[in-house]
MIMAR-732048 format. One record per residue (C-alpha): x, y, z. Coordinates in nm, 3 decimals, padded with zeros to 5 digits. Layout:
BEGIN
+---------+---------+---------+
!      px !      py !      pz !
+---------+---------+---------+
!       X !       Y !       Z !
...
+---------+---------+---------+
***
This chain:
BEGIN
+---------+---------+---------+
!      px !      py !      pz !
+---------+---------+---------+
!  10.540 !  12.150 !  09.999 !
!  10.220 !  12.319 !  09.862 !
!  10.106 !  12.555 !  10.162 !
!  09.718 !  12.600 !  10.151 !
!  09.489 !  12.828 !  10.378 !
!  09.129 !  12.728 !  10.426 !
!  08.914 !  12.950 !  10.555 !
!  08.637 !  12.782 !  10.759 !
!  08.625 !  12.511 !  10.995 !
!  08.283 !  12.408 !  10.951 !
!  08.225 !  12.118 !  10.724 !
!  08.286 !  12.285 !  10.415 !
!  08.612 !  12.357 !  10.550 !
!  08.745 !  11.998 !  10.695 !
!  08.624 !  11.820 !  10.349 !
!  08.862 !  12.096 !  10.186 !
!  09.122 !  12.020 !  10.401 !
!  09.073 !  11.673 !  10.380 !
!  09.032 !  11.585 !  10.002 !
!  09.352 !  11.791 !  09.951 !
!  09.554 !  11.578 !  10.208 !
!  09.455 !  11.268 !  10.033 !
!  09.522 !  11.380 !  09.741 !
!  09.848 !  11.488 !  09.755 !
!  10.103 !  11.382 !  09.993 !
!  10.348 !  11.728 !  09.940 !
!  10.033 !  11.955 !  10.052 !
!  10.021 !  12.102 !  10.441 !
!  09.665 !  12.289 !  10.529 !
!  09.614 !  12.539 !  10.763 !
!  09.233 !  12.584 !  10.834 !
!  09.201 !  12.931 !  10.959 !
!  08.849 !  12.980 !  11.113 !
!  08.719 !  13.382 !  11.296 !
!  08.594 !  13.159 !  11.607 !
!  08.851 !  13.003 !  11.859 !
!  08.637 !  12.689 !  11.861 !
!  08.626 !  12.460 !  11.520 !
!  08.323 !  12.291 !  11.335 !
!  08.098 !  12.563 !  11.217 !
!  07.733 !  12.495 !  11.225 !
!  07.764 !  12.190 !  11.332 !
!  07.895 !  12.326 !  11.681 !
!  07.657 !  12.653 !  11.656 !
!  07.373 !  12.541 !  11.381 !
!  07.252 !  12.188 !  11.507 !
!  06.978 !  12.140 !  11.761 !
!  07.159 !  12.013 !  12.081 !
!  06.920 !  11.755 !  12.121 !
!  07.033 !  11.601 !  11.812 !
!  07.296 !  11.404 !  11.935 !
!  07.346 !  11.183 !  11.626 !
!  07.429 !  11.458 !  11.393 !
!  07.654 !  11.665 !  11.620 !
!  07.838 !  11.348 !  11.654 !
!  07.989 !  11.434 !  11.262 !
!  08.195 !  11.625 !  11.508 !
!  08.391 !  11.379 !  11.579 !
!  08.526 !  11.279 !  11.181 !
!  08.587 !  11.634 !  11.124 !
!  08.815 !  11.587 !  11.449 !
!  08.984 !  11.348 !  11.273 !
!  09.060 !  11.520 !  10.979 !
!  09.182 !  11.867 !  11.212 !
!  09.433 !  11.621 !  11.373 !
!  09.568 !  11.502 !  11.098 !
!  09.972 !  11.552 !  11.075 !
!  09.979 !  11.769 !  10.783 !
!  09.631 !  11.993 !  10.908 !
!  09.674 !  12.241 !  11.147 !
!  09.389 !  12.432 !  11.326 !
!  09.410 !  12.812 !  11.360 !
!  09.151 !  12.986 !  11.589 !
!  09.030 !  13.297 !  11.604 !
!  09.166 !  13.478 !  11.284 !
!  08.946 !  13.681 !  11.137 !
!  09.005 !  13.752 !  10.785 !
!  08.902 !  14.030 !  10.603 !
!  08.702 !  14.336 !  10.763 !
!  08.761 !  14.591 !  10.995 !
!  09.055 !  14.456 !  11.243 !
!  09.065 !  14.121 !  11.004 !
!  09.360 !  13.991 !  10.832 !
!  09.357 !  14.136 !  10.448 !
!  09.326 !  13.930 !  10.199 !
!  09.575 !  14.028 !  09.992 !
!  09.803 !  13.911 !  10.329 !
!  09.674 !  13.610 !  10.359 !
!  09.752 !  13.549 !  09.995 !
!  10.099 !  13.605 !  10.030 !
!  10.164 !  13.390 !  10.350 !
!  10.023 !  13.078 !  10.129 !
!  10.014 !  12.937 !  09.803 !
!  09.658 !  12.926 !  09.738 !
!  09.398 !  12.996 !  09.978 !
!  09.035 !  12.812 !  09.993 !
!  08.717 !  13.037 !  10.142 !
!  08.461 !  12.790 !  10.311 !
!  08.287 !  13.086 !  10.501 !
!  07.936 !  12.962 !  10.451 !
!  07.617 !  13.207 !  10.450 !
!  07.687 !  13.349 !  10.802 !
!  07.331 !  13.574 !  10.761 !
!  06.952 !  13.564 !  10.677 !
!  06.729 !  13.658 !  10.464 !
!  06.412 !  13.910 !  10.537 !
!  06.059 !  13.915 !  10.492 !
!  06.062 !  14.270 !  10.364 !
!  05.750 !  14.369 !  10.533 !
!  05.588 !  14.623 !  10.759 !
!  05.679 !  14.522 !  11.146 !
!  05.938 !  14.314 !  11.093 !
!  06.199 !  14.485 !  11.307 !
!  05.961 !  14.500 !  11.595 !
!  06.111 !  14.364 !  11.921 !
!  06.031 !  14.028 !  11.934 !
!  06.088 !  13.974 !  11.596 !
!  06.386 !  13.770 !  11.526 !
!  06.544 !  13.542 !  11.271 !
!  06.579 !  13.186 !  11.364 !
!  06.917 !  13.218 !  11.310 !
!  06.965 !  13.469 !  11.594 !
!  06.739 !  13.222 !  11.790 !
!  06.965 !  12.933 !  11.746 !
!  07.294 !  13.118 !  11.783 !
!  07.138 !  13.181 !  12.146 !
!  07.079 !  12.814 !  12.222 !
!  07.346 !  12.727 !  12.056 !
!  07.646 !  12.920 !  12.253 !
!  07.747 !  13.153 !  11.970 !
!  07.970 !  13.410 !  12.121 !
!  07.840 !  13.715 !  11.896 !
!  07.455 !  13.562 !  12.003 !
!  07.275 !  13.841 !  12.115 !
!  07.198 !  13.829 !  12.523 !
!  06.861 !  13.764 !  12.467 !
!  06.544 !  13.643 !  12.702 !
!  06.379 !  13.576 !  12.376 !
!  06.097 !  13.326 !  12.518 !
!  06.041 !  13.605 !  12.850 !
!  05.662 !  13.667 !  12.908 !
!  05.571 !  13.494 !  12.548 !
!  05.288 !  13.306 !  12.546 !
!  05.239 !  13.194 !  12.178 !
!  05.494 !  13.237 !  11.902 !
!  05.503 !  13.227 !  11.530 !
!  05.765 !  13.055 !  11.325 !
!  05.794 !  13.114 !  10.919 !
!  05.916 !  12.894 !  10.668 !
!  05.854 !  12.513 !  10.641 !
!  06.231 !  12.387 !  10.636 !
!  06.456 !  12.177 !  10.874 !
!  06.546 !  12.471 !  11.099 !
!  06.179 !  12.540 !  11.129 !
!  06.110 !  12.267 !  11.278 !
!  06.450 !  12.290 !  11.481 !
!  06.346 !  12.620 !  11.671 !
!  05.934 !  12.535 !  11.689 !
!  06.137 !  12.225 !  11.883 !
!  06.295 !  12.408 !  12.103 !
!  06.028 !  12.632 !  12.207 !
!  05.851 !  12.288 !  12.287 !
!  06.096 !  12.127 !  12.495 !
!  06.115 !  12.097 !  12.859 !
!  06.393 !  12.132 !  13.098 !
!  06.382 !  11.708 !  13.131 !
!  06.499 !  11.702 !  12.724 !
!  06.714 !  11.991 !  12.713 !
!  06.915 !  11.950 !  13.056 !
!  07.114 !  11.615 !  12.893 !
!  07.227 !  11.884 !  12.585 !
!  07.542 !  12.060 !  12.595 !
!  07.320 !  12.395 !  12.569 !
!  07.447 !  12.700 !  12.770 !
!  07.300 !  12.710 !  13.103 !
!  07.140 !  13.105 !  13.066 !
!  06.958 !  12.994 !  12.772 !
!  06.846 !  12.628 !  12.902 !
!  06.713 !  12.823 !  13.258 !
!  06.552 !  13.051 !  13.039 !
!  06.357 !  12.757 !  12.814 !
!  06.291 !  12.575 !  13.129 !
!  06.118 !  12.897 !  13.256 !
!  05.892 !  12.955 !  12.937 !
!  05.536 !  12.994 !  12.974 !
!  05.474 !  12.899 !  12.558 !
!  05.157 !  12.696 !  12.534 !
!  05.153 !  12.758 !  12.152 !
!  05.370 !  12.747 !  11.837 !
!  05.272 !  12.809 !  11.486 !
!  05.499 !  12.717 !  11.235 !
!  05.394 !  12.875 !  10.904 !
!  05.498 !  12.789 !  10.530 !
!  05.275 !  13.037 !  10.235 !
!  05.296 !  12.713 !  10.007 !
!  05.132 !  12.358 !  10.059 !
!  05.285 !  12.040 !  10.221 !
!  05.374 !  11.898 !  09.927 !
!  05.643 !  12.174 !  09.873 !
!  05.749 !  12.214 !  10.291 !
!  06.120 !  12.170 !  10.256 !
!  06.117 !  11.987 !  10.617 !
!  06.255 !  11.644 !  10.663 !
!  06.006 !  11.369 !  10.735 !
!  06.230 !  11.236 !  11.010 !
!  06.257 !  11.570 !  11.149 !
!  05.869 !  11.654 !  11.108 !
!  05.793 !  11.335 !  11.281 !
!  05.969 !  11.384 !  11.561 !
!  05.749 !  11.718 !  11.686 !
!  05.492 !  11.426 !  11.735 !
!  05.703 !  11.265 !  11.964 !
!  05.736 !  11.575 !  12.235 !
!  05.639 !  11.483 !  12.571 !
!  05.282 !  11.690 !  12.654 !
!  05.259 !  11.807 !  12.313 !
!  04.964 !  11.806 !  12.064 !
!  05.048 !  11.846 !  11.666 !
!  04.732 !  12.023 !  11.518 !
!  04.717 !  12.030 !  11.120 !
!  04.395 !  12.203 !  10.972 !
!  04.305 !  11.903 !  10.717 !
!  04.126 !  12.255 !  10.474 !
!  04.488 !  12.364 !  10.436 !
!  04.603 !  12.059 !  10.321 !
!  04.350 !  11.997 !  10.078 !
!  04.412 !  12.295 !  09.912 !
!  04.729 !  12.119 !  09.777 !
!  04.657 !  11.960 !  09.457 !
!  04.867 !  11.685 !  09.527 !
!  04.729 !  11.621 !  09.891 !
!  04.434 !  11.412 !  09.761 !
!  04.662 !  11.153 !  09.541 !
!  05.024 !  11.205 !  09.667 !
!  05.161 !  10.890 !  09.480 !
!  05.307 !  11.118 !  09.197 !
!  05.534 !  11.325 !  09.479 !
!  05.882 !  11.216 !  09.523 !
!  05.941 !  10.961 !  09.821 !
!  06.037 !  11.254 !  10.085 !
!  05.699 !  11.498 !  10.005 !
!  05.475 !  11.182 !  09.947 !
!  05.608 !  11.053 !  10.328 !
!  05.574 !  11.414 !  10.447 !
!  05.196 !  11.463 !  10.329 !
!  05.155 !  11.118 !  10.512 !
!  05.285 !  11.274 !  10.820 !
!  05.063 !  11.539 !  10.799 !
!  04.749 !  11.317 !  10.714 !
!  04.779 !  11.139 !  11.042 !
!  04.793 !  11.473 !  11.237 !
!  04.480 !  11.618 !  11.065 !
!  04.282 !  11.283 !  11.103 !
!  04.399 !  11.289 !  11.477 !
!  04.133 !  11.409 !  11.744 !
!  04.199 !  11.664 !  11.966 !
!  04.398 !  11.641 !  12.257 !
!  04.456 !  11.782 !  12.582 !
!  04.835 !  11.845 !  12.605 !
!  04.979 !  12.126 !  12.777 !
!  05.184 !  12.281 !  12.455 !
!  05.016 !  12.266 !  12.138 !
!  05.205 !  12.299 !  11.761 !
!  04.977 !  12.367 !  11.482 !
!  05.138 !  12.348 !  11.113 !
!  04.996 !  12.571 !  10.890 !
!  05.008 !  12.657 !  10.532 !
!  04.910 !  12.871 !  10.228 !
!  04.958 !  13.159 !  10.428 !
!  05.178 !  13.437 !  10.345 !
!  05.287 !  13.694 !  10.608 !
!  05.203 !  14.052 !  10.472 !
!  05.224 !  14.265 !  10.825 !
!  05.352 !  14.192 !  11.193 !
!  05.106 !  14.376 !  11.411 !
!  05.256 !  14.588 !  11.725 !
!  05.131 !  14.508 !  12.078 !
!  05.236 !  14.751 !  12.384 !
!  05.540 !  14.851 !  12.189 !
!  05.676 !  14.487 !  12.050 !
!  05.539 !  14.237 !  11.818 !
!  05.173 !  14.149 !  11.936 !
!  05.041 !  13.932 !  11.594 !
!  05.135 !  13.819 !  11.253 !
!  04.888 !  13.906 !  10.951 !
!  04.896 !  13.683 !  10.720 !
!  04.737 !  13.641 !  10.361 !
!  04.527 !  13.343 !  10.224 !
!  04.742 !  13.185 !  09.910 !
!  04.625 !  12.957 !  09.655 !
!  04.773 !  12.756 !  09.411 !
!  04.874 !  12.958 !  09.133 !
!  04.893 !  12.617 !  08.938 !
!  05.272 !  12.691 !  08.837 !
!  05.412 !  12.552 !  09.133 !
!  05.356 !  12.905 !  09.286 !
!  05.100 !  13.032 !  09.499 !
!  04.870 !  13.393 !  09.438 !
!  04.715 !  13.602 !  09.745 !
!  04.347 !  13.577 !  09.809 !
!  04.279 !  13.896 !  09.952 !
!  04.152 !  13.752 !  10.249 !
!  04.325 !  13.830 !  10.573 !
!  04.421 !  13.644 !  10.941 !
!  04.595 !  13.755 !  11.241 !
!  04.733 !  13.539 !  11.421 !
!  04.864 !  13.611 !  11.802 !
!  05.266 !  13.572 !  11.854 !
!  05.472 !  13.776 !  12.129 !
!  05.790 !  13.615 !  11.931 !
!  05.773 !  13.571 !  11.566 !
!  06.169 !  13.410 !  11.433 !
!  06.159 !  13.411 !  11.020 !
!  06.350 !  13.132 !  10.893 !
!  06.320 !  13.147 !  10.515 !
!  06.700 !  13.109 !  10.431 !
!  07.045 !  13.172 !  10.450 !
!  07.243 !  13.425 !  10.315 !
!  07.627 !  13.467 !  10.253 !
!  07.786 !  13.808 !  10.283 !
!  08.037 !  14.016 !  10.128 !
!  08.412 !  13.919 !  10.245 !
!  08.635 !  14.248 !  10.158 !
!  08.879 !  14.188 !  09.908 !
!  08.667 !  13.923 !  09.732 !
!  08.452 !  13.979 !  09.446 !
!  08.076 !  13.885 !  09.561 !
!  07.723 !  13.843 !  09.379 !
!  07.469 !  14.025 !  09.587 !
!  07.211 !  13.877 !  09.391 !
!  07.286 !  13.502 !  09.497 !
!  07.511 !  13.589 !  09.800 !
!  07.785 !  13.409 !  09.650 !
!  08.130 !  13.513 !  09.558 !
!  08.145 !  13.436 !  09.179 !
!  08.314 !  13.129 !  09.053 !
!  08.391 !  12.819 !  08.765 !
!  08.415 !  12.553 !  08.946 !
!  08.541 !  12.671 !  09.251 !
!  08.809 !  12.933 !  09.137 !
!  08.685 !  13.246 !  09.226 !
!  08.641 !  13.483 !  08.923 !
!  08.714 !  13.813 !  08.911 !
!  08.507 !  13.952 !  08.615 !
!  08.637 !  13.776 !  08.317 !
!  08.969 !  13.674 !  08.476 !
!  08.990 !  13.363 !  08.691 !
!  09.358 !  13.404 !  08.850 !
!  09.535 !  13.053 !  08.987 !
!  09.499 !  13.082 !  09.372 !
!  09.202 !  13.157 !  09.533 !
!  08.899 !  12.912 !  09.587 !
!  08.584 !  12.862 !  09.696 !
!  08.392 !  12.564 !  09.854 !
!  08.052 !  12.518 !  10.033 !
!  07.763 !  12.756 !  10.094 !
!  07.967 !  13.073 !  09.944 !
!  08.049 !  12.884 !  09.633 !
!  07.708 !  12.724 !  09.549 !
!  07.469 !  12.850 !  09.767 !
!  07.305 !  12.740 !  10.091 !
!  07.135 !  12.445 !  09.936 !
!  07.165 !  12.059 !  10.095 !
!  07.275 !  11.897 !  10.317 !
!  07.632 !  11.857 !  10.552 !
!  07.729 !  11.565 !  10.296 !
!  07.664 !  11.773 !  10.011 !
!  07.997 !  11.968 !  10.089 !
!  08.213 !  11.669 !  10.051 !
!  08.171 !  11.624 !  09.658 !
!  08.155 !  12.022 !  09.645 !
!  08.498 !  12.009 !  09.813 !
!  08.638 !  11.756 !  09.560 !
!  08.516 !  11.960 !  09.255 !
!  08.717 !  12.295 !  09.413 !
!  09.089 !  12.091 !  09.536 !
!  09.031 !  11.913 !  09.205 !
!  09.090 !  12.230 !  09.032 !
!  09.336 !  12.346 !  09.277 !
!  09.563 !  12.079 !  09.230 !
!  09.519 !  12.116 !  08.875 !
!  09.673 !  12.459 !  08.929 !
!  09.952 !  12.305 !  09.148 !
!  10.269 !  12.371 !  08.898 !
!  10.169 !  12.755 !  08.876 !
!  10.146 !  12.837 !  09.202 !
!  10.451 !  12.737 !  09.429 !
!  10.629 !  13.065 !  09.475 !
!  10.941 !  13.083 !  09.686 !
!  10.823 !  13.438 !  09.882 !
!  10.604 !  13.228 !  10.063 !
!  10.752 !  13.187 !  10.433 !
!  10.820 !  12.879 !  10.577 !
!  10.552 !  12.905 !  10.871 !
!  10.280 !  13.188 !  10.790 !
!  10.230 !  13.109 !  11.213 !
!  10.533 !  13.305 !  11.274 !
!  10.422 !  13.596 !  11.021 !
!  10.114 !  13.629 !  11.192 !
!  10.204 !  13.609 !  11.549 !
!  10.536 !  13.881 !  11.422 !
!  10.165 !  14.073 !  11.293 !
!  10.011 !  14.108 !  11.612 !
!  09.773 !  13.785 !  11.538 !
!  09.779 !  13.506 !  11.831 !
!  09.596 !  13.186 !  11.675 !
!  09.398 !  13.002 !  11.915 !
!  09.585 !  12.600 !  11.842 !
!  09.466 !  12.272 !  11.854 !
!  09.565 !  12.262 !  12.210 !
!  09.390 !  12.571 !  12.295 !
!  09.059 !  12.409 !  12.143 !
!  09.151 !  12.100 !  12.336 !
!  09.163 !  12.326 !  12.680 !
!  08.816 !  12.488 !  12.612 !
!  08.640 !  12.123 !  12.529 !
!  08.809 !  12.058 !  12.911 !
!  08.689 !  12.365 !  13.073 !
!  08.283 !  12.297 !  12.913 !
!  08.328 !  11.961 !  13.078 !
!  08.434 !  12.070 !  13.376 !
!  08.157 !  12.338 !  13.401 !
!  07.906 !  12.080 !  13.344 !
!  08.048 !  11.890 !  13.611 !
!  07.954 !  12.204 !  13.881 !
!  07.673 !  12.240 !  13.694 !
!  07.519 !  11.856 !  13.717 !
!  07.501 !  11.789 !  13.388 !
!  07.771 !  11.646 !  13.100 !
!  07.895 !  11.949 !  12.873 !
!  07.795 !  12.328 !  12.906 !
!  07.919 !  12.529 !  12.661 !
!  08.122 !  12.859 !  12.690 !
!  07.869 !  13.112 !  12.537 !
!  08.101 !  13.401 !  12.541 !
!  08.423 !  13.535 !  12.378 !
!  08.573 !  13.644 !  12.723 !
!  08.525 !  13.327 !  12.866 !
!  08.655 !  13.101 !  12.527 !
!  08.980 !  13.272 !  12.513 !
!  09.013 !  13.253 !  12.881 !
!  09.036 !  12.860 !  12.860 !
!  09.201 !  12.845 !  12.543 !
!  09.484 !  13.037 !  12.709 !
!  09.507 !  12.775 !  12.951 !
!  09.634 !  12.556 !  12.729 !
!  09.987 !  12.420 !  12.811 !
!  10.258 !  12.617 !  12.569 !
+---------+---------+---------+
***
C-alpha cells in the first residue's frame, strides 16, 4: 500500500485525498490538518448565512469517511512546536501540502495599522469561530465603516455589518460575535474598489443579494460608473461584468430611500492615507482614479475623506512560508511543475502541492478539484519510485510514540455534538466552539 500524507483539510485537501483513492485502489491517505476541526474555509471562510455553500461540507464528509481516508486533527506541521518536515516525510511515502494562503495582503500605506483597521480576513475569522481569531469587539461604538476591494469577500463582510440579529441568529455563528452584531450601531458601509464596475471581481449573485437586506438602501453614485468606459455600452463585457454593471445600473437609477442602514458602492477611488481619530482610525483618504486606458487606472490628484471608525482591507490572499519547503515570496507560492514541488532545479519524487499554495489564490472551491487531479496525476506517475520499506506501518503510532495526540474522526464527530448541544441551551440550531480550549475539550470526549 502507497501511504500518502495530505496536508489540509479544506477543499484542496479532500479533492487530493479523493482523486488519489479513486485512482488507485493500493493507496491509504491520511489528511493531516493544524485545526482539530476539518474543512478549511469552508468551515472558517464562508459567510454563515450562506447555507447552500457551507453545505459542500457535507461531500467533503464523504470523502473524510471513506475506508481508506483517515482524518488527523490538530497536527501542526512545520514551525515552532510543528512536526518537521523532513519527519513527516519519512512516516509516508509521499506527502501532498494543500495549506492554502492562510494570510493577507496590505495596503502599504500611512495608518494602516491604526486600531480599527483590520483585514477582512481577521473580520471573518471572528464571525466565523476561528480559534486563533482575535477577541475582538470589532463593530463596538462604530458608526460607519469602510470596506476595500470589490471581490466576493467584500461583499461577504459589508454583509455582515448589515445584518440583523433576525438573519444571523438561524447561522451557526458563535454567540460573542452574533451578540456583538446584534448590538451594532452601523448605519453606514462603504465598500470601495480604485477600478470601475466593469473590473469589480464580485459575483453578480452575491452583489445582488446586498439589495435584498431587510432595512437596507444600496446607493451607487451613477458619476462613478460612468467613468467606466464600458458602463455606457456593456454588451462587449463578458456575461458576469455585463450582469454586474446591470446590477449596478438599477441601484444608481433607484431614488433614494429611507432605510435604517445604508451601503453605498463606490469606485475609482484609491486609498492613499487612513486618517487617526482620538487615537484609532477616524477616516479613509482616498484618491480620485481614472482610466489609464490600459485596463489600469492613474491618480487624479484630487482628494476625499471619507468617515470609517472600522476600515477591513480585503484585496487578497496570501500564502506563507512553511519551514522546510522552498517558497516564492513574490507569488506566495511554494515553487512547482505541475504540482511537484521544486527545489531550485531539482524536482525530487515525493512531495506535492495542490490548491491555493500551488497556483495561487485564484477561483473558485471547484477550481481545486481539476488542480487536485493535475498534482495525484503526477504523483501516481511517481508511484514505482517511491514505496520504501522504512516507512512504518501506522505513522499514528510514530506520532502518538512523538508526543503528537491527533484529534480522530470521532473526536471531530464529538465536537459537531457538543456545537449542537450548545445551540440547544442557547435557542438556536448550531453554535460553534470559537476557542482552542473549548475544541479539544469535546474532542476528548470522544469515546476511545
Amino acid at each position: 500500500m502507497l501511504r500518502v500524507a495530505v496536508v489540509g483539510s479544506g477543499p484542496s485537501g479532500c479533492y487530493t485525498a479523493q482523486t488519489l483513492v479513486q485512482q488507485d485502489p493500493d493507496v491509504l491517505v491520511d489528511v493531516l490538518d493544524r485545526l482539530p476541526c476539518p474543512f478549511g474555509l469552508v468551515r472558517y471562510g464562508v459567510a454563515p448565512d450562506h447555507e447552500k455553500i457551507k453545505s459542500l461540507q457535507g461531500n467533503l464528509r464523504t470523502v473524510l469517511e471513506h475506508d481508506r481516508v483517515r482524518f488527523l486533527g490538530g497536527v501542526r506541521v512545520g514551525g515552532p512546536g510543528g512536526l518537521p518536515v523532513e519527519r513527516l516525510r519519512e512516516l509516508y511515502h509521499a506527502v501532498v501540502y494543500c495549506v492554502g494562503a492562510s494570510t493577507d495582503r496590505h495596503l502599504g500605506i500611512p495608518g494602516e495599522n491604526l486600531p480599527g483597521s483590520w483585514s477582512a480576513t481577521e473580520f471573518v475569522s471572528w464571525y466565523s469561530a476561528h480559534p486563533d481569531s482575535v477577541a475582538e469587539a470589532f463593530v463596538r461604538e462604530v458608526r460607519s465603516a469602510v470596506v476595500i476591494g470589490v471581490g466576493n469577500v467584500a461583499v461577504d463582510v459589508t454583509r455582515m455589518l448589515a445584518r440583523g440579529a433576525a438573519e444571523l441568529s438561524p447561522t451557526d455563528m458563535p454567540q460573542d460575535a452574533l451578540s456583538t452584531l446584534a448590538a451594532s450601531r452601523v448605519t453606514e458601509v462603504s465598500m470601495v474598489g480604485r477600478r470601475g464596475p466593469s473590473q469589480a471581481r464580485f459575483t453578480t449573485k452575491e452583489l445582488r443579494e446586498l439589495g435584498g437586506l431587510p432595512d437596507t438602501e444600496v446607493a451607487v453614485d451613477p458619476a462613478e460608473l460612468a467613468l467606466d468606459p464600458a458602463y455606457a455600452d456593456p454588451s462587449g463585457l463578458p456575461a458576469p461584468q455585463r450582469r454586474n454593471v446591470e446590477a449596478l445600473r438599477g441601484w444608481a437609477d433607484g431614488p433614494p430611500g429611507a432605510a435604517a442602514r445604508r451601503i453605498r458602492l463606490r469606485f475609482f477611488l484609491r486609498p492613499v492615507e487612513l486618517l487617526a481619530d482620538g487615537g484609532r482610525v477616524g477616516a479613509v483618504r482616498f484618491e480620485r482614479t481614472v482610466p489609464d486606458g490600459h485596463g489600469g487606472v492613474t491618480g487624479t490628484g484630487r482628494f476625499e475623506d471619507v468617515e470609517a471608525q472600522l476600515v477591513l482591507r480585503s484585496v487578497g490572499y496570501r500564502g506563507v512560508p512553511l519551514e522546510g519547503l522552498p517558497f516564492d515570496a513574490e507569488s506566495g507560492t511554494v515553487p512547482n511543475a505541475y504540482g511537484r514541488v521544486a527545489r531550485g532545479c531539482f524536482v525530487p519524487p515525493g512531495e506535492y502541492v495542490a490548491g491555493w499554495i500551488k497556483r495561487g489564490p485564484t477561483g473558485v472551491i471547484g477550481t481545486n478539484r481539476p488542480c487536485a487531479k493535475e498534482t495525484v496525476t503526477h504523483l501516481l506517475e511517481d508511484a514505482p519510485t517511491l514505496v520504501r520499506k522504512d516507512v512504518p506501518p501506522d505513522p499514528v503510532a510514530a506520532l502518538r510514540a512523538e508526543g503528537i495526540v491527533p484529534v480522530e474522526w470521532r473526536g471531530w464527530q464529538a465536537i459537531e455534538r457538543a456545537e449542537a448541544e450548545l445551540g440547544a441551551r442557547l435557542g438556536r440550531s448550531v453554535v460553534k466552539l470559537a476557542d482552542w480550549d473549548s475544541l479539544l475539550t469535546a474532542a476528548r470526549t470522544a469515546v476511545s
